[in-house]
C-alpha positions in Angstrom: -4.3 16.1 4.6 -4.3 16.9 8.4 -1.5 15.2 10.6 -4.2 13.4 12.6 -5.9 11.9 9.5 -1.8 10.6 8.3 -2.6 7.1 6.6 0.1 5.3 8.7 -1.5 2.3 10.3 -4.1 1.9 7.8 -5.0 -0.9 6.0 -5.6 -1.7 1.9 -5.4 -3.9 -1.0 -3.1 -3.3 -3.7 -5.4 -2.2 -7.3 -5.9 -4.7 -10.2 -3.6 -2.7 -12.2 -1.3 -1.5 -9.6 1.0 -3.9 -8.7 3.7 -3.0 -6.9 7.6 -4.0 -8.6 10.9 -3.7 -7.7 12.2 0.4 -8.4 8.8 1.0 -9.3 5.4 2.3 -7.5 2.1 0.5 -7.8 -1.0 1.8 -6.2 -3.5 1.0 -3.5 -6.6 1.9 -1.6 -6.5 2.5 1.5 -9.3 2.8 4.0 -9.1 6.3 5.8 -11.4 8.8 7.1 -14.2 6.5 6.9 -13.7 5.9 3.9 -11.2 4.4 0.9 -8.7 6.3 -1.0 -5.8 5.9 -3.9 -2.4 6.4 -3.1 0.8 5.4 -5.3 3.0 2.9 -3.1 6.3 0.8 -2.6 6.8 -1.7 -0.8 8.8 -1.1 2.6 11.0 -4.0 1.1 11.7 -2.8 -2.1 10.3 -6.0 -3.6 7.0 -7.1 -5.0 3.5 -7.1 -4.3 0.8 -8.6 -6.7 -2.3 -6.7 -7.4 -5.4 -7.4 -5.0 -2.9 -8.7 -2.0 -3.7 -6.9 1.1 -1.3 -4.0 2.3 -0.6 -2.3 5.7 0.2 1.2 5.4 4.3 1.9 7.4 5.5 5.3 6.1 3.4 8.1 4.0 5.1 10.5 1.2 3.1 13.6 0.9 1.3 14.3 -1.1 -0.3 10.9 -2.4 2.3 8.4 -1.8 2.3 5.5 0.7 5.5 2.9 1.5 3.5 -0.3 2.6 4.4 -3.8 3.5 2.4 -7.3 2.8 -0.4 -7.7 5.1 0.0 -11.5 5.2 3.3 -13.4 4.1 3.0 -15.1 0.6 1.8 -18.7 0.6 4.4 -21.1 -1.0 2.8 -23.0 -3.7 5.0 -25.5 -3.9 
């Protein structure tokens, strides 16, 4: 992947099967290049982030890896 097409600053929404966990990489897709592609991911936090939540990209792990952060904070249900 070129330096100028880095996904850093993109945006995506964790898979249905990819969750993201503690220790553990999930996967996204991410919207580069006009168009969307599959990286693995953590989250920037090391915590959790459920499958179809939208992600920011913060840091990229060549070759297909992404460390990403919760577009939106989690509503509290209570």
């Amino acid at each position: 992947m070129p330096a100028n097409d880095s996904p850093v600053g993109c945006y995506g929404r964790v898979t249905a099967s990819g969750a993201i966990r503690p220790g553990r990489v999930g996967e996204v897709m991410v919207s580069i290049r006009g168009g969307v592609e599959a990286f693995l991911a953590r989250d920037a936090d090391g915590g959790s982030i459920d499958a179809y939540e939208e992600i920011a990209v913060v840091d990229y792990r060549p070759p297909r890896e992404v460390v990403v952060t919760r577009l939106y904070e989690k509503e509290d249900s209570s």
